[in-house]
N, CA and C of each residue as an Amber inpcrd file, in Angstrom:
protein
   354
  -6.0400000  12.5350000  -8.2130000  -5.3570000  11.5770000  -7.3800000
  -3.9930000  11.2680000  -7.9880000  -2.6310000  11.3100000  -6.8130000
  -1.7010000  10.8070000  -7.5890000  -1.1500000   9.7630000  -6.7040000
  -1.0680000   9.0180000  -7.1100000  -0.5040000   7.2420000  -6.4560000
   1.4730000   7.2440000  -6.5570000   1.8670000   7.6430000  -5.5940000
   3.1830000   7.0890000  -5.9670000   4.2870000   5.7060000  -4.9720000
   2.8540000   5.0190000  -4.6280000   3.6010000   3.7970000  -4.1850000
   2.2680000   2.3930000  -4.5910000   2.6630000   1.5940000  -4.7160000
   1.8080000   0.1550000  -5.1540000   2.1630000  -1.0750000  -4.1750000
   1.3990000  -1.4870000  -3.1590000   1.4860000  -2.8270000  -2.8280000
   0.4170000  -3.8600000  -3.1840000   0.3430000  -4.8530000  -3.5940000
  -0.1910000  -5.7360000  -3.7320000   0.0750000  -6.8990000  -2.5780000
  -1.2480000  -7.1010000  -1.6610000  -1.0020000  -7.8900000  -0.5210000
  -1.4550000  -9.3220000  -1.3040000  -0.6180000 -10.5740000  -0.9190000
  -1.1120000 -11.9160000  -1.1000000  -1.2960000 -12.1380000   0.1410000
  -2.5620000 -12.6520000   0.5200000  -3.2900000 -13.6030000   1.3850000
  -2.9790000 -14.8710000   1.4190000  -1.6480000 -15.5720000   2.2020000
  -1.0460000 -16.7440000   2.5390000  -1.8000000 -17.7640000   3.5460000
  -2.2450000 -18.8100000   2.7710000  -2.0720000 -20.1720000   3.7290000
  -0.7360000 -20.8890000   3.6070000  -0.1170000 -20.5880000   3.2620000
   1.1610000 -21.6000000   2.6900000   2.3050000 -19.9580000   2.6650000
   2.2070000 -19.8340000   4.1100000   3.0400000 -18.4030000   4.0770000
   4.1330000 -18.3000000   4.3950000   5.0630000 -19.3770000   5.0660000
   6.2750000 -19.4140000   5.3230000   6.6710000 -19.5820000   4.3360000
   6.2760000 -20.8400000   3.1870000   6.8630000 -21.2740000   1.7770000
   6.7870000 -20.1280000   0.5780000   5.3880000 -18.8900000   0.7730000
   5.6820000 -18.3480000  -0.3000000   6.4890000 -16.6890000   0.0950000
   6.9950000 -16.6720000   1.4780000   7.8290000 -15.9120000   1.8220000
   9.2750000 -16.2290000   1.4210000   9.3660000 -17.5420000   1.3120000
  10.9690000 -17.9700000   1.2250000  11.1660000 -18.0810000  -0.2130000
  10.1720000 -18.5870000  -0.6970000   9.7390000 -18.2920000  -2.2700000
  10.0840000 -16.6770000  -2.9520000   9.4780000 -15.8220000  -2.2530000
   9.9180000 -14.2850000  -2.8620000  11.0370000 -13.9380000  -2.6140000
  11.4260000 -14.3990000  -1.2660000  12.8470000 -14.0640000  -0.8670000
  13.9350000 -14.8940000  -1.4850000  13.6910000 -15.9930000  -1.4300000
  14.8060000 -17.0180000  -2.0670000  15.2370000 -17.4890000  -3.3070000
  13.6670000 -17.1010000  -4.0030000  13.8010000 -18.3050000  -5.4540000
  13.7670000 -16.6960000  -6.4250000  12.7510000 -16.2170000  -6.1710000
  12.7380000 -14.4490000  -7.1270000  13.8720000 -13.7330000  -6.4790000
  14.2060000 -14.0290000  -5.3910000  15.5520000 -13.1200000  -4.9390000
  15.0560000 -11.2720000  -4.9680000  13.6170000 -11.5250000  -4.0420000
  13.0740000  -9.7380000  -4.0000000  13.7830000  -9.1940000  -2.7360000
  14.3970000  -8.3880000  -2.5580000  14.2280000  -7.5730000  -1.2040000
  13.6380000  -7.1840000  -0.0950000  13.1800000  -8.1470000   0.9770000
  12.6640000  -7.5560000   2.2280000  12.9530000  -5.9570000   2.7640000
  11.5970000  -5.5080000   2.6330000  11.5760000  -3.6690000   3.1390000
  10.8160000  -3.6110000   4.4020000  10.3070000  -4.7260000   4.5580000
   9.4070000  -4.5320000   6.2670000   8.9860000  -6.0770000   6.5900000
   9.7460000  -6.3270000   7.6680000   9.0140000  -7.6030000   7.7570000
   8.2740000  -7.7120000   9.4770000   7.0410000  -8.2070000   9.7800000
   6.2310000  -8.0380000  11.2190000   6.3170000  -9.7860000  11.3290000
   5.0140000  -9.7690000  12.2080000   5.5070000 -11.4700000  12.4180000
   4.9630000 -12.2260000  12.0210000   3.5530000 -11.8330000  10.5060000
   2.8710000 -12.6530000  10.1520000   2.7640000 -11.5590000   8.6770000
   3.9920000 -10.8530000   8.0510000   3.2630000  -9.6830000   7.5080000
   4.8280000  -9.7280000   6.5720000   4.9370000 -10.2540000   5.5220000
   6.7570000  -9.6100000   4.8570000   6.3050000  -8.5060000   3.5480000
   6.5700000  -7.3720000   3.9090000   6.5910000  -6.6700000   2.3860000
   8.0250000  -6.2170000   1.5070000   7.7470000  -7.1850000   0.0900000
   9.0910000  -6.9030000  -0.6720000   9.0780000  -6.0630000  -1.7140000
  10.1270000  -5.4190000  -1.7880000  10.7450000  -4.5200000  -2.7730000
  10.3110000  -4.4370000  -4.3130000   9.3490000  -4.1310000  -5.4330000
   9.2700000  -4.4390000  -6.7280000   9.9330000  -3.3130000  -7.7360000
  10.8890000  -3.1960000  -7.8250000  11.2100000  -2.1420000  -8.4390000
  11.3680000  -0.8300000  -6.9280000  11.2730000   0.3850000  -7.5810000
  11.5460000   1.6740000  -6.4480000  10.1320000   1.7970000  -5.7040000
   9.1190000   1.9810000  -6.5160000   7.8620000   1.8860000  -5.9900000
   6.8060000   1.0660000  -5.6710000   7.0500000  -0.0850000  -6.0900000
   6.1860000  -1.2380000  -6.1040000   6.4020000  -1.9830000  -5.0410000
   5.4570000  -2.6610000  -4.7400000   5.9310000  -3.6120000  -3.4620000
   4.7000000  -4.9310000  -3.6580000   5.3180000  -5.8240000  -2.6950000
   4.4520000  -7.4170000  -3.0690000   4.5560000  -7.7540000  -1.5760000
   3.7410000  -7.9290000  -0.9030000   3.3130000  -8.4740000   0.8090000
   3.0160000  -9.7090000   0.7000000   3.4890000 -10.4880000   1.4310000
   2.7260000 -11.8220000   1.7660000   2.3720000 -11.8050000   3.0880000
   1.0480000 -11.9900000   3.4110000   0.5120000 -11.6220000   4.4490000
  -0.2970000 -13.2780000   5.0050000   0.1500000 -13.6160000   6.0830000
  -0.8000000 -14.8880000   6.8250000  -1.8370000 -14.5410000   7.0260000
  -2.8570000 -15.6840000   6.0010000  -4.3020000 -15.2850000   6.0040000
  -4.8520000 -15.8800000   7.3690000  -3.7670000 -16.7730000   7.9670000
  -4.5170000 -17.3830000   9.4520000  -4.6690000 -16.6800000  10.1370000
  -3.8360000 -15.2030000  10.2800000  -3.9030000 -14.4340000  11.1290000
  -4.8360000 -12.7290000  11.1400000  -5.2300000 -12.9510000   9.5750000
  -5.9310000 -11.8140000   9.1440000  -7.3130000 -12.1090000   8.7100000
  -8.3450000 -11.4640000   8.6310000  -9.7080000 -11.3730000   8.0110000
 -10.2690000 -11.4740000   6.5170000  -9.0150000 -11.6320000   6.1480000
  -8.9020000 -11.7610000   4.4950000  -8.5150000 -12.9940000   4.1310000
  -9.1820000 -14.1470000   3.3090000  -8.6300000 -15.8270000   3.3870000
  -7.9960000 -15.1640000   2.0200000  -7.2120000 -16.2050000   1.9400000
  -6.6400000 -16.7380000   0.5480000  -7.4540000 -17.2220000  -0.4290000
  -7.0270000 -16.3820000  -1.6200000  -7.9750000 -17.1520000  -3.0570000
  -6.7180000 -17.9930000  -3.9590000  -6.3490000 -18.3900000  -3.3620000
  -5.6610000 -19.9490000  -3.6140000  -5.1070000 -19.7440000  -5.0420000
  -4.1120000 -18.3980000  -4.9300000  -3.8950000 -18.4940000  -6.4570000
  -5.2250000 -18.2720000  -7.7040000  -6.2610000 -17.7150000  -7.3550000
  -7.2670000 -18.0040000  -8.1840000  -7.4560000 -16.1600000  -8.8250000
  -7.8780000 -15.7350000  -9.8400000  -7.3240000 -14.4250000 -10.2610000
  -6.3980000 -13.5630000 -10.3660000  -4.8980000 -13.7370000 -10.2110000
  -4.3920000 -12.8730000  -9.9300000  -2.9360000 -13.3720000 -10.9220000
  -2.7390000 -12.2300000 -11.4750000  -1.2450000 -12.7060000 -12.0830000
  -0.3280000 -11.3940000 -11.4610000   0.7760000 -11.4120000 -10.8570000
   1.5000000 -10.3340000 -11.1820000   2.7290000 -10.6170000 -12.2220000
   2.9730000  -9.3360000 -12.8470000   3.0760000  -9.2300000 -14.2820000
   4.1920000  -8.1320000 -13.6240000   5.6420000  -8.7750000 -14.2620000
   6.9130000  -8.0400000 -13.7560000   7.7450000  -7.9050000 -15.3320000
   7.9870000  -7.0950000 -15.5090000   9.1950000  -6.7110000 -17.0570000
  10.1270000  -6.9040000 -16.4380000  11.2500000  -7.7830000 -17.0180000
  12.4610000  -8.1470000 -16.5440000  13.5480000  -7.6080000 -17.6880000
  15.0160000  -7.1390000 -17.7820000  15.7400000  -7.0540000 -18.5420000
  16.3460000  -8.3210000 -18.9770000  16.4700000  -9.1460000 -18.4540000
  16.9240000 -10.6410000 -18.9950000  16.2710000 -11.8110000 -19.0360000
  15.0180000 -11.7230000 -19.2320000  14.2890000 -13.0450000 -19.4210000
  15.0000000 -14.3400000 -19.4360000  16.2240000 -14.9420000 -20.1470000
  16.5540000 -15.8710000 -20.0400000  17.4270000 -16.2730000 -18.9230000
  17.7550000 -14.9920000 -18.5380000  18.3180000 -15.4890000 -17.0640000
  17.4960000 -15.2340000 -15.9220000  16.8280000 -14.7860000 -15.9960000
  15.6480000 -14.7900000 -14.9180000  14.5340000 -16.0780000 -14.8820000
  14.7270000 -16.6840000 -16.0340000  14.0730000 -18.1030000 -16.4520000
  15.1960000 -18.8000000 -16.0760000  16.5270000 -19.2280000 -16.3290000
  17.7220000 -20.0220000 -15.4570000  17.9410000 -19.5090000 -13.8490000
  17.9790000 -18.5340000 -13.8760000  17.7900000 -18.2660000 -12.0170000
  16.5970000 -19.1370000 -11.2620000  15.3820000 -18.7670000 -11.7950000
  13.8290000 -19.5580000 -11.4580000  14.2900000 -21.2460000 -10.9930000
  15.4190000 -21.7010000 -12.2960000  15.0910000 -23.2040000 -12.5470000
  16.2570000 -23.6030000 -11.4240000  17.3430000 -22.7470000 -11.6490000
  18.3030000 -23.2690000 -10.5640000  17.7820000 -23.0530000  -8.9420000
  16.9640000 -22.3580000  -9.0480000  16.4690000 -21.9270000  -7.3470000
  15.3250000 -23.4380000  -7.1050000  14.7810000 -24.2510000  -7.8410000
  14.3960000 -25.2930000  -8.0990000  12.3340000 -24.8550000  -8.6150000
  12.7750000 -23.7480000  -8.9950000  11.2070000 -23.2590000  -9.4160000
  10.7920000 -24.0190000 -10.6210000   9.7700000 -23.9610000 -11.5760000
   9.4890000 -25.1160000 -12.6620000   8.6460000 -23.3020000 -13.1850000
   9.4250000 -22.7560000 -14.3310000   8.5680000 -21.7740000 -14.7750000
   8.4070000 -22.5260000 -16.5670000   7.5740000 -21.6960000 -17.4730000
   7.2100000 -22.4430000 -18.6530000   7.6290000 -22.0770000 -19.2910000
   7.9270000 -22.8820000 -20.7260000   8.7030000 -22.1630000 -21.5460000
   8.8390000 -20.6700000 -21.7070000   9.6560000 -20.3520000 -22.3580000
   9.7640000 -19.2110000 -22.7830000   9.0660000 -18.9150000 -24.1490000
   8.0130000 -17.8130000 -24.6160000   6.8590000 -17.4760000 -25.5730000
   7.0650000 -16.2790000 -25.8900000   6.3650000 -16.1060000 -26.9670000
   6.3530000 -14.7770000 -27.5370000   4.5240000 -14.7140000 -27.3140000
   4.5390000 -13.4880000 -26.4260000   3.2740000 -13.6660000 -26.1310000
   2.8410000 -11.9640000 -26.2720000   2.1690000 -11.5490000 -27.4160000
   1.5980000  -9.9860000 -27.2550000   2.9370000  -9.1310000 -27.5780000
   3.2250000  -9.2680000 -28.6030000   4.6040000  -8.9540000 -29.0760000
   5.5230000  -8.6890000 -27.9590000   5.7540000  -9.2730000 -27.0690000
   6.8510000  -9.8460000 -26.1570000   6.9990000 -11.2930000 -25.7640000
   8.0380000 -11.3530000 -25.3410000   8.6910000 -12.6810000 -25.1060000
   8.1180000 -13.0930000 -22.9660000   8.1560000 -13.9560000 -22.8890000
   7.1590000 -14.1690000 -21.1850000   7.3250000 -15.8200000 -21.1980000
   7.3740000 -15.7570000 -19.5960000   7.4640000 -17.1170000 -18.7630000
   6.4940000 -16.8730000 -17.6800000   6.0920000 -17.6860000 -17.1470000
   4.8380000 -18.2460000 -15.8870000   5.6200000 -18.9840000 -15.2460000
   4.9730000 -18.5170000 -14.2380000   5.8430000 -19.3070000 -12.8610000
   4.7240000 -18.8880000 -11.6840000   4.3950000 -20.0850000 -10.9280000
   3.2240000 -19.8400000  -9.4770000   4.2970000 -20.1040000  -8.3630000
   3.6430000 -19.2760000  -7.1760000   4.4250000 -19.2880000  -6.0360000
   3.7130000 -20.2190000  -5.6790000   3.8910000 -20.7160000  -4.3140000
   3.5270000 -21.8820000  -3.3240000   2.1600000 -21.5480000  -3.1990000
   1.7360000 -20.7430000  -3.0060000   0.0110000 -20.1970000  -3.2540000
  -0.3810000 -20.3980000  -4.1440000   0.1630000 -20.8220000  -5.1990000
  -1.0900000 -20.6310000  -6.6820000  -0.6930000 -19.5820000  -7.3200000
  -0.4530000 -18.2160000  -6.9640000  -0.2300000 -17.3730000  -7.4430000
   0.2770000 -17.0600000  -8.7710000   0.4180000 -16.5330000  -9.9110000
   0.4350000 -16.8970000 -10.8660000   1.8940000 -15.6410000 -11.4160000
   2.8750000 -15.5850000 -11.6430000   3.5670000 -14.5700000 -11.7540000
   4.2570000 -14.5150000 -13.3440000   4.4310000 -13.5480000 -14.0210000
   4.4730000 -13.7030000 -15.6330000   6.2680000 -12.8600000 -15.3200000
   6.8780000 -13.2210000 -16.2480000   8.0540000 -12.3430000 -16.0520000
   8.2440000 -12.1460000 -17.7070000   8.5510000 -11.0940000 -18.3740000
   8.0910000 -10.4740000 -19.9230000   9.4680000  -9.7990000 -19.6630000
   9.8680000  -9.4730000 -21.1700000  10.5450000  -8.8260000 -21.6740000
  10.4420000  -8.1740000 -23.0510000  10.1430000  -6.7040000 -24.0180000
   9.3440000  -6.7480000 -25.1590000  10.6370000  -7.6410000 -26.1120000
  10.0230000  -7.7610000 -27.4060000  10.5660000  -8.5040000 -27.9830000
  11.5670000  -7.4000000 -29.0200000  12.9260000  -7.6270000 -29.2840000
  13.7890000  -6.8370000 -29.8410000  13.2530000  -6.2580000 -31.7480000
């Protein structure tokens, strides 16, 4: 088997806020958007959906398991971008010999942004 694309769908109750959230505050790229369905850009191959669970068969787990886990080249400005977009991410750590911040979307969702440590 060879995989050369990745989406990860989130199951939205709170789906307008964590659409404007990916789009606005992470500043991801819209690549398809339907009318209850946005999938964004993660890199060339990756992608992140927020999908309205009101409208699909799949509920929302409320933020409950799930981290996505993004390597960033500038951690500290990707931690000042977060805060000026009015996001609340956590300090900045050295966590697993890299440096990482947490930040949840409007879902719960749990999102880590890392950089290794120099």
């Amino acid at each position: 088997m060879r995989i050369d694309r990745t989406n990860t769908i989130l199951y939205c109750t709170s789906w307008a806020e964590t659409v404007a959230f990916y789009r606005d505050v992470v500043g991801l790229e819209v690549s398809m958007e339907r009318d209850w369905f946005v999938e964004f850009a993660v890199g060339t191959a990756g992608f992140v959906s927020v999908a309205d669970a009101t409208r699909t068969t799949v509920r929302s787990a409320d933020g409950a398991g799930l981290t996505l886990s993004w390597r960033v080249d500038d951690l500290s400005d990707a931690w000042d971008e977060l805060v000026d977009c009015g996001a609340d991410p956590s300090p900045i750590a050295e966590l697993w010999g890299s440096m990482s911040t947490f930040v949840r979307d409007p879902e719960g969702n749990r999102i880590e942004l890392w950089m290794p440590v120099d």
